[in-house]
Structures are given as C-alpha cells and as structure tokens.
SEZA-774092 format. One record per residue (C-alpha): residue number from 1; x, y, z; chain. Coordinates in Angstrom, 3 decimals. Last residue first. Layout:
! residues N
+-------+----------+----------+----------+------+
: vexdo :       c1 :       c2 :       c3 : vomi :
+-------+----------+----------+----------+------+
:   NUM :        X :        Y :        Z :    A :
...
+-------+----------+----------+----------+------+
END
This chain:
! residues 190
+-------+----------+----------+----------+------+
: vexdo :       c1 :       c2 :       c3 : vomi :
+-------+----------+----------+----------+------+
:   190 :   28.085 :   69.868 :  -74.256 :    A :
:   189 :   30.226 :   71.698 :  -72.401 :    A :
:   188 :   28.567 :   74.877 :  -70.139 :    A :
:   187 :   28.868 :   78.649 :  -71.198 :    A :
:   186 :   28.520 :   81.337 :  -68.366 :    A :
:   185 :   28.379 :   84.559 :  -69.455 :    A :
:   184 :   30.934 :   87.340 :  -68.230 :    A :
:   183 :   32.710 :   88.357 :  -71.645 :    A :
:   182 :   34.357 :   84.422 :  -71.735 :    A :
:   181 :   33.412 :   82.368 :  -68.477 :    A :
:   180 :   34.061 :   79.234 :  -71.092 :    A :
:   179 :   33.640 :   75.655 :  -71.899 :    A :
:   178 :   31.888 :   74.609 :  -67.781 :    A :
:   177 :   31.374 :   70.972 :  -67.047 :    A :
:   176 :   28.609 :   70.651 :  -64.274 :    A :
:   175 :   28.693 :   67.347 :  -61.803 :    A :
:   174 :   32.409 :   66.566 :  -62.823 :    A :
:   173 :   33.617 :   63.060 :  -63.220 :    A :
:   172 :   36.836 :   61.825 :  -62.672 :    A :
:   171 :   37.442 :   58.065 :  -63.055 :    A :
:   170 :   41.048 :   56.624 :  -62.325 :    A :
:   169 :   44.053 :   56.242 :  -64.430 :    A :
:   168 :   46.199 :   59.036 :  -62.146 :    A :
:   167 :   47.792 :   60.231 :  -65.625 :    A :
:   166 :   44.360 :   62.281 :  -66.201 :    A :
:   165 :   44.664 :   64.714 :  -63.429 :    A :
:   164 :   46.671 :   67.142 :  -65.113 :    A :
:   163 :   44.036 :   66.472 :  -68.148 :    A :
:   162 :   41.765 :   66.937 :  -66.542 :    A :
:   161 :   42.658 :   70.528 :  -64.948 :    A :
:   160 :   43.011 :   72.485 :  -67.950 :    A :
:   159 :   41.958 :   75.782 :  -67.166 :    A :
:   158 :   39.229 :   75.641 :  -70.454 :    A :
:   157 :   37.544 :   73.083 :  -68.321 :    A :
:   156 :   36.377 :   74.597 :  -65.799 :    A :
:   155 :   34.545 :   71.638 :  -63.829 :    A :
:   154 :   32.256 :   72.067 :  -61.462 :    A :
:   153 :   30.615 :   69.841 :  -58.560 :    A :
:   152 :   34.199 :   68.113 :  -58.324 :    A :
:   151 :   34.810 :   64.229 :  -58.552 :    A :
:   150 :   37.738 :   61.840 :  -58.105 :    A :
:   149 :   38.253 :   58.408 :  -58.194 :    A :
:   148 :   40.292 :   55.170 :  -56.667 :    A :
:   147 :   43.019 :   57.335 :  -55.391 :    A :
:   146 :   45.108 :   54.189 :  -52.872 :    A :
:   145 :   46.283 :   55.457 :  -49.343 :    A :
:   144 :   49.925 :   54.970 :  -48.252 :    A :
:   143 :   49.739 :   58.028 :  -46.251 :    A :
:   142 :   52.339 :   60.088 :  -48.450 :    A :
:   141 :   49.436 :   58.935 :  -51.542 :    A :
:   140 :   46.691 :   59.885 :  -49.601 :    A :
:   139 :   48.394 :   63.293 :  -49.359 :    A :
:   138 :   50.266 :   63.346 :  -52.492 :    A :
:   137 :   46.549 :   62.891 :  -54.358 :    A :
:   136 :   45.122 :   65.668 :  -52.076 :    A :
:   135 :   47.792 :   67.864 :  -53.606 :    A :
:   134 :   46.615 :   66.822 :  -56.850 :    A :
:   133 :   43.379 :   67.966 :  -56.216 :    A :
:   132 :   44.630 :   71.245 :  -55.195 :    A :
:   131 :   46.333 :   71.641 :  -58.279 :    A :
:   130 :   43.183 :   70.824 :  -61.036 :    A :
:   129 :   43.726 :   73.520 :  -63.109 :    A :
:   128 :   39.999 :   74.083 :  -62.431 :    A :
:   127 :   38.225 :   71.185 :  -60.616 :    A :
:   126 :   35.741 :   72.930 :  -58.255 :    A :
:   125 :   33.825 :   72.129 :  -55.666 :    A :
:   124 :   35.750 :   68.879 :  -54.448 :    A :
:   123 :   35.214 :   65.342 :  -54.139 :    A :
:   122 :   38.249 :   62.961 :  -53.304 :    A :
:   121 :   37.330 :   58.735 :  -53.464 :    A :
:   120 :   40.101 :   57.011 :  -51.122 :    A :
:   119 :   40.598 :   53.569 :  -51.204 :    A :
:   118 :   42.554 :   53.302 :  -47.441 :    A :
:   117 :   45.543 :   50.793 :  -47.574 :    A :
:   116 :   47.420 :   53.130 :  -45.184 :    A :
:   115 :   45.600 :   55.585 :  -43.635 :    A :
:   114 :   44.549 :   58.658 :  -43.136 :    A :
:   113 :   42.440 :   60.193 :  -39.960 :    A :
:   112 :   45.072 :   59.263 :  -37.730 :    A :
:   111 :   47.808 :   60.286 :  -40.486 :    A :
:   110 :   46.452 :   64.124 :  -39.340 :    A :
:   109 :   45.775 :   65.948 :  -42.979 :    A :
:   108 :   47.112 :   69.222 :  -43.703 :    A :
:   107 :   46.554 :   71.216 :  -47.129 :    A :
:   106 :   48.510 :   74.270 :  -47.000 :    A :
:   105 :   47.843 :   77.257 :  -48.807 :    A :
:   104 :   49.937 :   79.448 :  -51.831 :    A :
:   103 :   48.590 :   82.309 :  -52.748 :    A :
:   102 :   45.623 :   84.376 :  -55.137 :    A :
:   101 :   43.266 :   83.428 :  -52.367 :    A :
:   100 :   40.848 :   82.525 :  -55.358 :    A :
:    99 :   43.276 :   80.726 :  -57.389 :    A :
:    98 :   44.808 :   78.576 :  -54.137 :    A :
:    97 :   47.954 :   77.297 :  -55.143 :    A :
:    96 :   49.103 :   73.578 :  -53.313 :    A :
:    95 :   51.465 :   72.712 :  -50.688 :    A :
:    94 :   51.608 :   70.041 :  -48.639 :    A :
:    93 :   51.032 :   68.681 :  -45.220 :    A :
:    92 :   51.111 :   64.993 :  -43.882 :    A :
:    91 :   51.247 :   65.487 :  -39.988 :    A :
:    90 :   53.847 :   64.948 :  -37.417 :    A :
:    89 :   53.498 :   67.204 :  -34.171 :    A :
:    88 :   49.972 :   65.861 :  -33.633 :    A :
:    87 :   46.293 :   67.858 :  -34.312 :    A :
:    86 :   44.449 :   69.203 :  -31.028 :    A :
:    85 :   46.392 :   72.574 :  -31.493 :    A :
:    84 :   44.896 :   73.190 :  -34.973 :    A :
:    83 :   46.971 :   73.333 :  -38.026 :    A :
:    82 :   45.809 :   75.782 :  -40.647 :    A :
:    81 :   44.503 :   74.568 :  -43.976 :    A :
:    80 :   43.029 :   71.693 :  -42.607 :    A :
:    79 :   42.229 :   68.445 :  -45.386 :    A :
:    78 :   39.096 :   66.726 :  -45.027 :    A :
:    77 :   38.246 :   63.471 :  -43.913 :    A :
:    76 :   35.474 :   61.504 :  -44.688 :    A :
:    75 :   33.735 :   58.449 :  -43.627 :    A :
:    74 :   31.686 :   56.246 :  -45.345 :    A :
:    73 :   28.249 :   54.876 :  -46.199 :    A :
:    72 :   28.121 :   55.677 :  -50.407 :    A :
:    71 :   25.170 :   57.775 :  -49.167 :    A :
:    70 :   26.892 :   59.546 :  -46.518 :    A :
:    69 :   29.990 :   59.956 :  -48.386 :    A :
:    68 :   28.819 :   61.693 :  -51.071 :    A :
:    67 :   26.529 :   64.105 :  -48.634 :    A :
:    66 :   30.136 :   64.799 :  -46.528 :    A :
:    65 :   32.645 :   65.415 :  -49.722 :    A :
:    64 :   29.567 :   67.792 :  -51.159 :    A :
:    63 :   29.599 :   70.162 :  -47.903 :    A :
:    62 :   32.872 :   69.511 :  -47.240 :    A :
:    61 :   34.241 :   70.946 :  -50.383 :    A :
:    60 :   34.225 :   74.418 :  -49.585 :    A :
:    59 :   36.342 :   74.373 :  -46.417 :    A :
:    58 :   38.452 :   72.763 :  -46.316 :    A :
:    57 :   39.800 :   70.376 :  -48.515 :    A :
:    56 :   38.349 :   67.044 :  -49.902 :    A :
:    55 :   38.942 :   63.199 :  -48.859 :    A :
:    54 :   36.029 :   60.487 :  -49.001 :    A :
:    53 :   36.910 :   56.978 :  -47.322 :    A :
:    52 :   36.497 :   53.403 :  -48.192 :    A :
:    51 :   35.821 :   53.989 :  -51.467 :    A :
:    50 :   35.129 :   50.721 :  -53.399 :    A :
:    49 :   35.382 :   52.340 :  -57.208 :    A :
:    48 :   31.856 :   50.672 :  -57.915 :    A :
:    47 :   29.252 :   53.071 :  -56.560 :    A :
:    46 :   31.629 :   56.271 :  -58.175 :    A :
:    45 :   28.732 :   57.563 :  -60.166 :    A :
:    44 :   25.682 :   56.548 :  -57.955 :    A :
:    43 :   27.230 :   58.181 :  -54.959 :    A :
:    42 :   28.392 :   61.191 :  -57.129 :    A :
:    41 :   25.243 :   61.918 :  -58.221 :    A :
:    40 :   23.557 :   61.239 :  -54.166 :    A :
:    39 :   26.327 :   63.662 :  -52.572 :    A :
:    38 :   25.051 :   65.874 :  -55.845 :    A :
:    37 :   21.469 :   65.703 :  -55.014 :    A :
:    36 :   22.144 :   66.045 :  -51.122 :    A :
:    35 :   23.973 :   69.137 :  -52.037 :    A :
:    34 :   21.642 :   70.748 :  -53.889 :    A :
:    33 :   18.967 :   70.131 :  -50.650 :    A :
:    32 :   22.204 :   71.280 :  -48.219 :    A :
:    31 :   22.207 :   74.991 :  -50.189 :    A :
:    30 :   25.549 :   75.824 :  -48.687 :    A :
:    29 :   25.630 :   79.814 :  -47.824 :    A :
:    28 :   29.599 :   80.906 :  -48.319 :    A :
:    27 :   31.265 :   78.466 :  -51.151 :    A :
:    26 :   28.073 :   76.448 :  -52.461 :    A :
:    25 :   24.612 :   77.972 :  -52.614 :    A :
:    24 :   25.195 :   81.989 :  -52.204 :    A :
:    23 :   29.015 :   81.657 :  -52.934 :    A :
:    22 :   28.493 :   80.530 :  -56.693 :    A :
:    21 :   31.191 :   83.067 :  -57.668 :    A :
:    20 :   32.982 :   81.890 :  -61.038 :    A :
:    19 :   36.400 :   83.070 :  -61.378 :    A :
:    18 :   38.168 :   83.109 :  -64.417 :    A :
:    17 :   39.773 :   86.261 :  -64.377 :    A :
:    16 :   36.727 :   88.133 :  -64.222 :    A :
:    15 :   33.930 :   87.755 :  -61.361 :    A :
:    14 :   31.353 :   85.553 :  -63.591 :    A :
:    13 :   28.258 :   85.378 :  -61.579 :    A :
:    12 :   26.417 :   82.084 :  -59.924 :    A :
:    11 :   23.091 :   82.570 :  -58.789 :    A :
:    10 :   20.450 :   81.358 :  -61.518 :    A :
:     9 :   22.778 :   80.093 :  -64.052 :    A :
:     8 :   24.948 :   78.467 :  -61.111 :    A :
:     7 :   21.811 :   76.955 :  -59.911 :    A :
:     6 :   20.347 :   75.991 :  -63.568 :    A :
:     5 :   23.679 :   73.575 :  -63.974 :    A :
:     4 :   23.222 :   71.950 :  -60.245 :    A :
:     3 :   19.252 :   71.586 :  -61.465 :    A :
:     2 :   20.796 :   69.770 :  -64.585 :    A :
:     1 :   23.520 :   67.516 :  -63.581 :    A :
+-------+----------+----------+----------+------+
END
C-alpha cells in the first residue's frame, strides 16, 4: 500500500537491531486517516474469509484491528497484557516474546469476548517473527474459535515470520513488506 509505504519513509527510522520506529503515526501518535486506508485495505483483502470477529493485541494493533473491522461490520477484541479487575478468574492467557520490550508478555483474552465457532480475522502492526500472532492463534484456537486470515500493516520479512505462520493454510497479507533495515535504510520487497 503506497501512502502506508511513503509514511514509514517519511517518519519511520531504523533503531538498530531490527527495529523500525514508526511511533509518530502508528505505535505512540495513531494517524486515524492512515488507518482508515488500511482498516479499508484489509477490508477489501479479507472480504471473503467471513470474519465474524477481528482479534489483535494491545495496544498497537487496535488502531488498524478497529478501522478493519468497522468496514468489514464486526466486532473486535483485543488481547490485555495485564489483567484488569473487571475481567473473570478464568481467562485464556498465553505467552508470547515481545521484541521491543525485549521480554516475555502475556496476551489475555476474557472467553466472554471469545467464542466458540467465532471466524476470527487477526490484524496486527507488525508481522516480524511472527510469535505474537501465533499466540493469538492459541487464543482463538483455546476458545474454540476458527483463524480464517491474518494481516499486519508491516511485514519484516527477513525475521521470518511467514513462514511460521504459513502451516495455518489461511491468507496473510501485509499492507507494506519490508527486505531489509540493513545500515539504517529502509528497503521494501518488491
């Protein structure tokens, strides 16, 4: 998606280590016109999978999780990484490594907000080596829910992450498809 592409070019900076900060439209400050445009990408993309809910984690994919699911006309759900009081004793919760936090966080999900026979589209911001997407996957999965497609704004694709994702058999599409973060510029896929 081109003006998501010229964004990062434009405000995104290569941090080292493979990190890509695009915190001034996306991770800290949410630009909701980009978002809007990708919500309405994915929409288009994943019109046919039957979604019958959107599932991301906190707190950087909401933004594109919610526009997504507003124009495919569902709900979505998100994934805590800190249980609040108002949440129930018995929860689905994994684990999955956060690159950025440099640790270990917990995705939590109350089963009243996941259920079973949902079709359950996840969107995220980034698809890297694509663990915290797959611990979304055991959480729909623990809840009886049914992956029917996944998408992330970016994609890092020298990290690997589609092909972990890959034996799930269902679409993945990524919004801007990064080769390499190599001496600090920022290279897309063709």
């Amino acid at each position: 998606m081109e003006q998501l592409k010229k964004k990062i070019l434009a405000e995104g900076s290569v941090l080292g280590n493979g990190i890509l900060k695009v915190d001034s439209f996306i991770n800290h400050q949410v630009d909701p016109a980009l978002m809007d445009e990708c919500g309405k990408e994915f929409a288009k993309r994943f019109k046919d999978v039957g979604a019958t809910k959107v599932l991301t984690a906190e707190i950087s994919g909401i933004a594109p999780a919610l526009t997504t699911a507003f124009h495919l006309g569902c709900q979505v759900v998100y994934a805590r990484k800190t249980k609040p009081i108002t949440m129930p004793d018995q929860v689905y919760l994994t684990l999955a490594p956060s690159h950025t936090k440099g640790r270990m966080v917990e995705l939590i999900i109350s089963p009243e907000h996941l259920g079973h026979g949902e079709r359950i589209l996840i969107i995220d911001d980034f698809l890297a080596t694509g663990a915290t997407i797959l611990g979304l996957v055991r959480l729909a999965e623990t809840a009886g829910a049914k992956i029917v497609g996944i998408g992330a704004l970016i994609e890092k694709d020298f990290e690997g992450g589609r092909e972990a994702l890959s034996k799930l058999g269902v679409p993945v599409h990524s919004l801007a498809v990064i080769a390499s973060l190599d001496d600090g510029k920022i290279t897309f896929a063709e």
